[in-house]
N, C-alpha and C positions, 0 to 999 in steps of 0.2 A: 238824818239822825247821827251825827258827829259830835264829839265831847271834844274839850280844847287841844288835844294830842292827837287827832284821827284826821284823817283826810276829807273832805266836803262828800258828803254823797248826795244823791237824786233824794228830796224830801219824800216822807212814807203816804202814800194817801191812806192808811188807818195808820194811828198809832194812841197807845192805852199806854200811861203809866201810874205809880203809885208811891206814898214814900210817908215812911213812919219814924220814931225816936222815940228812945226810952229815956229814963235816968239811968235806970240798972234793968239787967235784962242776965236772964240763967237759962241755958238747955236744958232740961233735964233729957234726951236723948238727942245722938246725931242726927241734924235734920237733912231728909231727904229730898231734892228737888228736882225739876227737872223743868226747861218750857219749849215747848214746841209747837211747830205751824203745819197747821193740814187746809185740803181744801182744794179746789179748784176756781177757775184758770192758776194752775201754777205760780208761785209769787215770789217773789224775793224778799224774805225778813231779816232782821233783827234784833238781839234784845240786850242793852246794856244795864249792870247796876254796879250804883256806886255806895261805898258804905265805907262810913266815919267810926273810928274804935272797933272795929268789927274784922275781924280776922275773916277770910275765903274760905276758912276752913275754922268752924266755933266747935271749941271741944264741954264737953257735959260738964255741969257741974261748974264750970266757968262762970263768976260773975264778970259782964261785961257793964263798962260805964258809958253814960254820956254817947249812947247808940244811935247813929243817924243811914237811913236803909233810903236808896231813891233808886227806882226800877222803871225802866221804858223798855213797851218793845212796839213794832212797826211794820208795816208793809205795801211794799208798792205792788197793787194787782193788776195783773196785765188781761188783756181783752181779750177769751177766744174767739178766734174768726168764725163765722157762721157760713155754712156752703154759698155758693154763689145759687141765685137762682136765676133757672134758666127758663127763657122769655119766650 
């Protein structure tokens, strides 16, 4: 899950993304986000997005133009070992 400026990493065995565009697009409030990974066997994720006309930080009342939003995120799940059993 590397974009053309990021170093190669190990491919994700899940990865989900998503990606929209407006013409014109307005906040009417700060939006609030967050994304995070839970779960077990413990994992290694990631999530990038990239976004055309669209400031990291969109203030209200803002109209924005010609909006392109694309979001990926990934994970390589690792195996827990199961006891040994004994014979």
């Amino acid at each position: 899950m590397s974009g053309p400026d990021e170093p190669e990493q190990p491919l994700a065995d899940v990865e989900i993304g998503a990606a929209a565009s407006a013409r014109k697009l307005r906040f009417r409030n700060k939006p609030q986000t967050e994304v995070g990974f839970a779960g077990r066997p413990d994992q290694e994720s990631d999530s990038h997005t990239e976004r055309e006309n669209l400031p990291e930080e969109v203030e209200p009342g803002i109209i924005y133009r010609d909006v392109r939003v694309r979001w990926r995120a990934g994970a390589r799940i690792g195996v827990e070992e199961l006891p040994a059993e004994e014979g």
